[in-house]
FIKOLZA-1660 file (N, C-alpha, C; in steps of 0.1 Angstrom, whole numbers, plus 5000, padded with zeros to 4 digits):
% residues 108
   i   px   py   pz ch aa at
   1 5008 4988 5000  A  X  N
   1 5000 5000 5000  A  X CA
   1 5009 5012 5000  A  X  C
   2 5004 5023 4997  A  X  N
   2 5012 5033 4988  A  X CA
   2 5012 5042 5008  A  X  C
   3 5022 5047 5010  A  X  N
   3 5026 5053 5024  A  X CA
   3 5023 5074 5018  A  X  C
   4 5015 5075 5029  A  X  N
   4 5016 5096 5028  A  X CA
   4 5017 5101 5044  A  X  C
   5 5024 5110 5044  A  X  N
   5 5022 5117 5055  A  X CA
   5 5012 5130 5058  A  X  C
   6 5008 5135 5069  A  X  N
   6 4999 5142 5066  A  X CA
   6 5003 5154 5078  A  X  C
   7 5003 5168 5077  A  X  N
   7 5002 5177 5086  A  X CA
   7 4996 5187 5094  A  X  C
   8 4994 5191 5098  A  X  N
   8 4985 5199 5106  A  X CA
   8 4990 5216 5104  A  X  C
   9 4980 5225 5102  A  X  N
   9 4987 5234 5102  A  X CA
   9 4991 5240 5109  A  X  C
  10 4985 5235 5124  A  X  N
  10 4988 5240 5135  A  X CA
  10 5004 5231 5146  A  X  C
  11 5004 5218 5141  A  X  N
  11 5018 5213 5141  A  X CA
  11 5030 5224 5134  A  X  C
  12 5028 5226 5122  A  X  N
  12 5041 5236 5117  A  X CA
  12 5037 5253 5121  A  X  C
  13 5028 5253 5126  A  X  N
  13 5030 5271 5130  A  X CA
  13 5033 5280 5122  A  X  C
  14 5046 5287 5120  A  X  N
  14 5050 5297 5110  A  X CA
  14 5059 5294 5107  A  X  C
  15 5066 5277 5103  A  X  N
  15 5075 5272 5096  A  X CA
  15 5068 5271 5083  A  X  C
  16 5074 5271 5073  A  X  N
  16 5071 5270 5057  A  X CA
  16 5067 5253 5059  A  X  C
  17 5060 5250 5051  A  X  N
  17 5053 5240 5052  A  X CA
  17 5061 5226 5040  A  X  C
  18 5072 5233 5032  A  X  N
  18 5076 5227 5023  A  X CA
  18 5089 5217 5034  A  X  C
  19 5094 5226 5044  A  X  N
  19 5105 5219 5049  A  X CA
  19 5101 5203 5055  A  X  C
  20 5087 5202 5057  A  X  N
  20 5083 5188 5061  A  X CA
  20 5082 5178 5053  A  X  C
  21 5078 5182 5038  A  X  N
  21 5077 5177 5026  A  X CA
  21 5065 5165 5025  A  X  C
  22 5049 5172 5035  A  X  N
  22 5037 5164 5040  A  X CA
  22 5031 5165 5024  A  X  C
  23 5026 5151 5020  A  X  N
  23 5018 5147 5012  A  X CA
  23 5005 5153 5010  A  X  C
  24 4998 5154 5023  A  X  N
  24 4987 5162 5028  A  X CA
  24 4988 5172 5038  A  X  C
  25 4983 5183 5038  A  X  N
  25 4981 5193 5050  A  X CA
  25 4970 5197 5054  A  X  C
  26 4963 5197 5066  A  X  N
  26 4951 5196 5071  A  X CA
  26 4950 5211 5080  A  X  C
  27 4936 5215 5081  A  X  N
  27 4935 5227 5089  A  X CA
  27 4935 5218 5102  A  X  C
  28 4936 5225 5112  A  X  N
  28 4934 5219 5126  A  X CA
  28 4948 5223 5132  A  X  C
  29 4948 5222 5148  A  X  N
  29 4959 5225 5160  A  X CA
  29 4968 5213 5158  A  X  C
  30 4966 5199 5156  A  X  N
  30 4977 5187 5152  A  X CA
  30 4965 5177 5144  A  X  C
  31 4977 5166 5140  A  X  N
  31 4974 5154 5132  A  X CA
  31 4975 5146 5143  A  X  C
  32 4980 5149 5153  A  X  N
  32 4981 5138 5164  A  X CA
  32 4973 5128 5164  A  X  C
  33 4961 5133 5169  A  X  N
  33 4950 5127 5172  A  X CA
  33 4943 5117 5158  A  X  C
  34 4947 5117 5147  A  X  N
  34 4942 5108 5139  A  X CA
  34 4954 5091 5139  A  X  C
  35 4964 5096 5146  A  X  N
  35 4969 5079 5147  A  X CA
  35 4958 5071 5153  A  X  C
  36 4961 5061 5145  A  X  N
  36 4953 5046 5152  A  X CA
  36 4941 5046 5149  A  X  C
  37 4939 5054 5136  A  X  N
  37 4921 5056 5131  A  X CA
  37 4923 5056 5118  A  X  C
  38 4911 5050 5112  A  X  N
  38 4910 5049 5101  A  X CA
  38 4901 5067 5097  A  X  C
  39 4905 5073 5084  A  X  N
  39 4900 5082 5087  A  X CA
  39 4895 5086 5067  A  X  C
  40 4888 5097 5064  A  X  N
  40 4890 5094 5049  A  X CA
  40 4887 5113 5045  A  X  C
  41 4896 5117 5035  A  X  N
  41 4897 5129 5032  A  X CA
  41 4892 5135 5019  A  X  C
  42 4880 5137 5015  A  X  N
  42 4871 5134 5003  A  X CA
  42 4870 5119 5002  A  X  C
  43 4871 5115 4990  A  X  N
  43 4872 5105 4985  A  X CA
  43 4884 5093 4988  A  X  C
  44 4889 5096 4998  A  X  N
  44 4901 5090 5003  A  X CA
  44 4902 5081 5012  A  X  C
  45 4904 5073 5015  A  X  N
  45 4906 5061 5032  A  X CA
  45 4916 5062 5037  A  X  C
  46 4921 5063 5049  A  X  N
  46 4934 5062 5051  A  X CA
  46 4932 5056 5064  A  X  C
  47 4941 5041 5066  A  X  N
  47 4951 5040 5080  A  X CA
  47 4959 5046 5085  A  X  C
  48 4960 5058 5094  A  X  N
  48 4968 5066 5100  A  X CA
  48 4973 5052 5112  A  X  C
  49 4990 5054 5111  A  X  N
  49 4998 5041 5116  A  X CA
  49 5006 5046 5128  A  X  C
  50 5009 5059 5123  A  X  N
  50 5017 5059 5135  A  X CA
  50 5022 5077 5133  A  X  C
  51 5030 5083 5145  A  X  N
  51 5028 5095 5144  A  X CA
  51 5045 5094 5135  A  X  C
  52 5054 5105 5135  A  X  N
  52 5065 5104 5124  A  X CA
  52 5072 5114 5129  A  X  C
  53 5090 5104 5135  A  X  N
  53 5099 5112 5140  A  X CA
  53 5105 5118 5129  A  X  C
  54 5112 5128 5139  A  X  N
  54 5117 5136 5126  A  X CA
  54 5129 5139 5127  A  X  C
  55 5144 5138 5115  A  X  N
  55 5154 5138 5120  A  X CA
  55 5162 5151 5113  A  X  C
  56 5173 5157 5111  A  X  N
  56 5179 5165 5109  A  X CA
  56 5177 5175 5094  A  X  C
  57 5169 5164 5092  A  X  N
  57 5168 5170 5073  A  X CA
  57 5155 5182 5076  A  X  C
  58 5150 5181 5084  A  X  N
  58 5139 5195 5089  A  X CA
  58 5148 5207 5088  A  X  C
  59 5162 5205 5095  A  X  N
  59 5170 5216 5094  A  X CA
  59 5177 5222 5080  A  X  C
  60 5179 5218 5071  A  X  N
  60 5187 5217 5063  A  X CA
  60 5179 5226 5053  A  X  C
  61 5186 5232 5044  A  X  N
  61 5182 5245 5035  A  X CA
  61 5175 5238 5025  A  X  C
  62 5164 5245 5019  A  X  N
  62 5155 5243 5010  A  X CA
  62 5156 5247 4997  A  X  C
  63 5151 5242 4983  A  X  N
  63 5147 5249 4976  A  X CA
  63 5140 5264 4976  A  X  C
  64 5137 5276 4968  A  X  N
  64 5134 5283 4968  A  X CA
  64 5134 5294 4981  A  X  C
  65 5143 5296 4989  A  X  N
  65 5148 5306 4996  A  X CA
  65 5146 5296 5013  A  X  C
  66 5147 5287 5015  A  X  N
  66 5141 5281 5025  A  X CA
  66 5158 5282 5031  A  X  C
  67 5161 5287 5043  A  X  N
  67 5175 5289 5050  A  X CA
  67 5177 5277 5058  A  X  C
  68 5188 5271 5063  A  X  N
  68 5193 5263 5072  A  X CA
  68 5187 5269 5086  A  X  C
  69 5178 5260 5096  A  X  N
  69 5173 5268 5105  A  X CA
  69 5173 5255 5116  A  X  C
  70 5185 5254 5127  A  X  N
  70 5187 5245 5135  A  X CA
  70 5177 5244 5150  A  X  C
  71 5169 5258 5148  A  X  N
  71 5161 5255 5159  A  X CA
  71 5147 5246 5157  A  X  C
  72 5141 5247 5146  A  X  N
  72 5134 5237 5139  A  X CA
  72 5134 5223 5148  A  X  C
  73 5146 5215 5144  A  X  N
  73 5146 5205 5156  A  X CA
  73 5147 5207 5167  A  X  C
  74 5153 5219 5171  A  X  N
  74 5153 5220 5183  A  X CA
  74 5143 5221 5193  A  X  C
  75 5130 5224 5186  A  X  N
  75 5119 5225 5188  A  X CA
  75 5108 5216 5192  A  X  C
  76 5110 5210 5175  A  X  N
  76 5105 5196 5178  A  X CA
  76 5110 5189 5190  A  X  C
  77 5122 5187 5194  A  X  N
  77 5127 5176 5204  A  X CA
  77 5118 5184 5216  A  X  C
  78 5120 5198 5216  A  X  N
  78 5116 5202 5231  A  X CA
  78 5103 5201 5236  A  X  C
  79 5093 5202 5224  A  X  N
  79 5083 5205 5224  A  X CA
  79 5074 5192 5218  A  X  C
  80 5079 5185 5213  A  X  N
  80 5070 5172 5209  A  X CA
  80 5074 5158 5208  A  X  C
  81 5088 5159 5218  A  X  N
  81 5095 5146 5218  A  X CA
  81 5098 5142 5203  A  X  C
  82 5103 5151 5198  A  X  N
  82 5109 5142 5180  A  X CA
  82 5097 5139 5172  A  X  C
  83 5088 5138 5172  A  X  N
  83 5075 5135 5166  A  X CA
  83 5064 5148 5161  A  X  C
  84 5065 5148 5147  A  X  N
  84 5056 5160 5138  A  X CA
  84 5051 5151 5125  A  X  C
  85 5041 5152 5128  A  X  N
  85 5030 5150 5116  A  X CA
  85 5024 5131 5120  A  X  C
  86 5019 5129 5111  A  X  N
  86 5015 5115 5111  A  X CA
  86 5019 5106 5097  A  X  C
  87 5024 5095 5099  A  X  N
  87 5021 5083 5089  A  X CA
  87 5008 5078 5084  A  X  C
  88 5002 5075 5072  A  X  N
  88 4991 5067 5069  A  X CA
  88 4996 5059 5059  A  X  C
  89 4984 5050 5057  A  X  N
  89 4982 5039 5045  A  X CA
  89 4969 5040 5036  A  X  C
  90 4973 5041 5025  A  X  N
  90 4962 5048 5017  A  X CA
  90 4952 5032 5013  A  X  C
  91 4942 5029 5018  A  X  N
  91 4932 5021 5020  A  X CA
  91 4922 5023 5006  A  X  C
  92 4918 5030 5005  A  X  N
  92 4912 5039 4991  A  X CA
  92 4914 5049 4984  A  X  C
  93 4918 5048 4974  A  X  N
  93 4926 5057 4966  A  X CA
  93 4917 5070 4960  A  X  C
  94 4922 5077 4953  A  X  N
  94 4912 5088 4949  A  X CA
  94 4919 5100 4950  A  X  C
  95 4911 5114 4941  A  X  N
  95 4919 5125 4940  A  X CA
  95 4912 5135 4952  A  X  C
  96 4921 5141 4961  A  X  N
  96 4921 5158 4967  A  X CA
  96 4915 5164 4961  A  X  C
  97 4910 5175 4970  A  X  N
  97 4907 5183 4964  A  X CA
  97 4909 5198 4980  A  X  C
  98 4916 5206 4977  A  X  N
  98 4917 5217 4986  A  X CA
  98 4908 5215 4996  A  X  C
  99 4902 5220 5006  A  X  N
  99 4892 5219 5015  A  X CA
  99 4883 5206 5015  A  X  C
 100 4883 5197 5012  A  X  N
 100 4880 5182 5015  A  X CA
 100 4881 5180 5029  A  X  C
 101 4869 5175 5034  A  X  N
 101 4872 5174 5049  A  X CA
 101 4877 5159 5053  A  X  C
 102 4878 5166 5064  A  X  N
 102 4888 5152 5072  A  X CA
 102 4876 5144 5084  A  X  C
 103 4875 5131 5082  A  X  N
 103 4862 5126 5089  A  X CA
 103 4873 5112 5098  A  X  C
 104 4870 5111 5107  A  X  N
 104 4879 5097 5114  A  X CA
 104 4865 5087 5114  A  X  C
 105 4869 5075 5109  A  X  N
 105 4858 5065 5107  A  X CA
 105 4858 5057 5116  A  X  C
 106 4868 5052 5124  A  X  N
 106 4869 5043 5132  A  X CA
 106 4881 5039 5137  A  X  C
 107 4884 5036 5149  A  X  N
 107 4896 5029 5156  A  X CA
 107 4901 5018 5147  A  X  C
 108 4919 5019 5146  A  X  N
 108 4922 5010 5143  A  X CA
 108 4927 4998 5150  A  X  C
% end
């Protein structure tokens, strides 16, 4: 099964959203809360698996003006134990669409 991660906009704050490089980005304060649920975003199913540590490449300079910024992890570790965004398993496939809501169907 095809693996995506997914973010919160309220996980990245006022970091650029590209340095995570999330498959999906969701309105809401975190993605936390959708590990261990099946959940589906439009037309979409997903097994959310597990949340998703994060290692040094968060820091490191970006495409299109994105600077080396070492507090980034520093952050994450302080503030969320190494762990930003969530893992899923894409269960039913299908296209996005901007504002598609996000619905949790059931415990996994």
């Amino acid at each position: 099964r095809t693996q995506v991660s997914i973010v919160a906009t309220g996980d990245i704050g006022d970091w650029d959203v590209r340095r995570f490089r999330p498959n999906i980005v969701i309105d809401g304060d975190t993605a936390d809360g959708l590990d261990g649920h099946r959940v589906r975003i439009g037309p979409v199913v997903l097994d959310v698996v597990k949340r998703i540590d994060r290692c040094v490449m968060v820091t490191r300079p970006q495409p299109d003006g994105i600077d080396r910024d070492l507090e980034v992890l520093r952050t994450i570790r302080r503030e969320r134990e190494m762990l930003l965004a969530v893992g899923a398993l894409v269960v039913e496939p299908g296209p996005l669409r901007v504002g598609d809501p996000v619905t949790v169907l059931s415990r996994l």
